[in-house]
C-alpha positions in Angstrom: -22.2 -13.3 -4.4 -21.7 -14.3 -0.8 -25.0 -13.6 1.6 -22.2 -11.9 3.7 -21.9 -9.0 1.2 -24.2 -5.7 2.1 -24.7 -4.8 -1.7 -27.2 -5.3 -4.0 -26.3 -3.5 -7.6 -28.3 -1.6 -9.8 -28.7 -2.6 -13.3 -25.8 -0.8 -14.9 -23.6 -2.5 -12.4 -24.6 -5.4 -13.0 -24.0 -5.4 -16.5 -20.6 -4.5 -15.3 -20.6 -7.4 -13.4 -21.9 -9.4 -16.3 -18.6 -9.0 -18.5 -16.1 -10.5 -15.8 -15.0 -12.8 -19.0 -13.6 -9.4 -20.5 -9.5 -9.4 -19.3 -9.8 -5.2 -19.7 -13.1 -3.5 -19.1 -13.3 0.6 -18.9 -16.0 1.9 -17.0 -16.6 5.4 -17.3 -19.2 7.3 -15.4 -19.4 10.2 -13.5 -19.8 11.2 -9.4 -22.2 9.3 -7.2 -22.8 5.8 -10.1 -21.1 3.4 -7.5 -18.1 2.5 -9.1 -16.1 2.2 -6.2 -18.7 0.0 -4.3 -19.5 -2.2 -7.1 -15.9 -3.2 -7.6 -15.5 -3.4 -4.2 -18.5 -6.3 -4.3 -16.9 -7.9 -7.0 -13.3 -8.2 -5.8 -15.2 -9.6 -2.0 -16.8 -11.8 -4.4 -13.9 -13.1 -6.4 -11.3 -13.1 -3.8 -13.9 -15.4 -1.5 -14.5 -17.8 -4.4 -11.6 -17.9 -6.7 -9.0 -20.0 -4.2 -7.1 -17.0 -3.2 -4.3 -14.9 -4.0 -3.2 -11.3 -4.4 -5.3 -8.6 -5.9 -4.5 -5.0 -6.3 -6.4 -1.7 -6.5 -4.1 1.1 -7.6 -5.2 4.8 -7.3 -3.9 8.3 -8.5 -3.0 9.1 -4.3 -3.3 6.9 -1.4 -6.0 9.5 -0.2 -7.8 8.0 -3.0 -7.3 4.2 -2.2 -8.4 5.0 1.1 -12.4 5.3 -0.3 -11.8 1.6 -2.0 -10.7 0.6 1.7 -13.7 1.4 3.3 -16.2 0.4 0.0 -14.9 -2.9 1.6 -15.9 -1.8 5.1 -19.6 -0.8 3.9 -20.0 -3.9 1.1 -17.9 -6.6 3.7 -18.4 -5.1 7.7 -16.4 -7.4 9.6 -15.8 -10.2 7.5 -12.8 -8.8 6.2 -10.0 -7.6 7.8 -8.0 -4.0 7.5 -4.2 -4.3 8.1 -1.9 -1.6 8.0 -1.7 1.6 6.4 -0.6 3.4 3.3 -0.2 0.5 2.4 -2.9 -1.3 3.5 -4.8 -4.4 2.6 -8.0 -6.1 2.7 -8.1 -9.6 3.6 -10.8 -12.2 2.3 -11.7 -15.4 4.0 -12.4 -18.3 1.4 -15.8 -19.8 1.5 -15.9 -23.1 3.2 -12.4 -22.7 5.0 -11.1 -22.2 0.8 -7.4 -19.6 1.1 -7.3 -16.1 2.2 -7.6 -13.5 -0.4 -6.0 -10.4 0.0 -6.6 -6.8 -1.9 -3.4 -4.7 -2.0 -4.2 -0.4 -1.8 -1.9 1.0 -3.6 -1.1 5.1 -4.4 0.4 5.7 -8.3 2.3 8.7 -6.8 5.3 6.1 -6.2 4.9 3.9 -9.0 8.2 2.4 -7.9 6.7 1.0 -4.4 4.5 -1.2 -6.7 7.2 -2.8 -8.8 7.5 -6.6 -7.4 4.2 -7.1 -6.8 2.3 -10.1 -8.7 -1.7 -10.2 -8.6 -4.8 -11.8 -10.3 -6.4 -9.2 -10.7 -6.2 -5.3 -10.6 -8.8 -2.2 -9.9 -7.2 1.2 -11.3 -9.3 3.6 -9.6 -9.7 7.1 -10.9 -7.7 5.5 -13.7 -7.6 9.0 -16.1 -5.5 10.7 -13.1 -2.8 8.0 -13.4 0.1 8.9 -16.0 -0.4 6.0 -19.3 3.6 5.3 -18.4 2.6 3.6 -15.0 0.1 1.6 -16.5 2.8 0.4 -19.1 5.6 0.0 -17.5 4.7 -0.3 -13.8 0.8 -2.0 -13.3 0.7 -4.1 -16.3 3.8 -6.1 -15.4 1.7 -7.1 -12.3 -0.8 -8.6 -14.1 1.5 -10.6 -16.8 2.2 -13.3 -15.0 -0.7 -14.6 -14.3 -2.7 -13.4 -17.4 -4.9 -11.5 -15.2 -7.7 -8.9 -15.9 -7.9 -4.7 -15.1 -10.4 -3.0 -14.3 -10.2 0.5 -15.2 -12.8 2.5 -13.7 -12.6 6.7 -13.5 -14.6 10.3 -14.4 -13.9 11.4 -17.7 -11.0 13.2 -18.1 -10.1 14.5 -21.5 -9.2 12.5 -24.4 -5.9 10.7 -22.4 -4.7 6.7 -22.6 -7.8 6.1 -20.2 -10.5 7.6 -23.3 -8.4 5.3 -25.1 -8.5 2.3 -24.0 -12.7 3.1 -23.1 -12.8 3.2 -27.0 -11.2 -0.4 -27.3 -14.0 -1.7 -25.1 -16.4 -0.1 -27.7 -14.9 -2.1 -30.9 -16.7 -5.2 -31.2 -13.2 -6.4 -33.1 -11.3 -6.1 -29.8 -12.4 -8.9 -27.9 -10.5 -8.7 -24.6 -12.2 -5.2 -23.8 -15.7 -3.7 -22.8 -16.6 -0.4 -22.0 -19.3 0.8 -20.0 
């Protein structure tokens, strides 16, 4: 990761970290484990070294993006940038003068206002909140283009599409997914 980030993971984390060559990973956990910072870390890390593009982090409420916004703040301080609001996104300098990043906030109470957009990569925060049909139909589109990964990272939540796909990531037969 870039010296610039203000992060330095514990070892469950960084086995998340570990299985970026996973296109789905599920990570389950409950209050206070760090999801939210550590994906925060890893999109600063992959938007600054990956040539650019568009990333997305998608949560149940804008209210809820908002804490994703300022895990940037804490992991990045001033090397990114904050533009506009609801929605808002992130904006990540390239290493060595390499493109701009940018990471997208996005609210899953509107799925509509996210139809059209196209990313690399995409954080579904409090993921078990979101209805399964906007991951179908709505956030998974944005991702088929350009055969990018999901991370789906929430507190348990019953036994909904979000416990299902964390049980994917648990069959060693379904090699696109890890669970943590």
């Amino acid at each position: 990761m870039p010296t610039w980030i203000n992060y330095v993971p514990h070892p469950a984390q960084i086995e998340i970290h570990h299985a970026r060559d996973k296109r789905f990973r599920c990570v389950c956990t409950g209050r206070r484990f760090g999801k939210t910072l550590c994906l925060a870390a890893e999109l600063a890390d992959r938007g600054s070294h990956e040539g650019g593009g568009e990333f997305g982090w998608v949560a149940p409420t804008y209210n809820v993006a908002e804490r994703g916004v300022e895990a940037f703040r804490t992991v990045c301080g001033e090397v990114v940038n904050v533009i506009g609001r609801a929605p808002c996104r992130v904006e990540i300098p390239g290493l060595n003068g390499g493109p701009l990043s940018r990471v997208w906030f996005l609210s899953a109470d509107n799925p509509d206002n996210i139809r059209g957009f196209g990313f690399r990569g995409l954080v579904i925060d409090e993921a078990a909140a979101i209805p399964v049909d906007v991951w179908h139909y709505v956030l998974r589109p944005t991702i088929a283009q350009t055969l990018g990964w999901a991370v789906f990272v929430s507190t348990p939540k019953g036994r909904n599409w979000f416990y299902d796909l964390f049980t994917r990531g648990l069959d060693p037969t379904e090699t696109e997914y890890a669970s943590f």
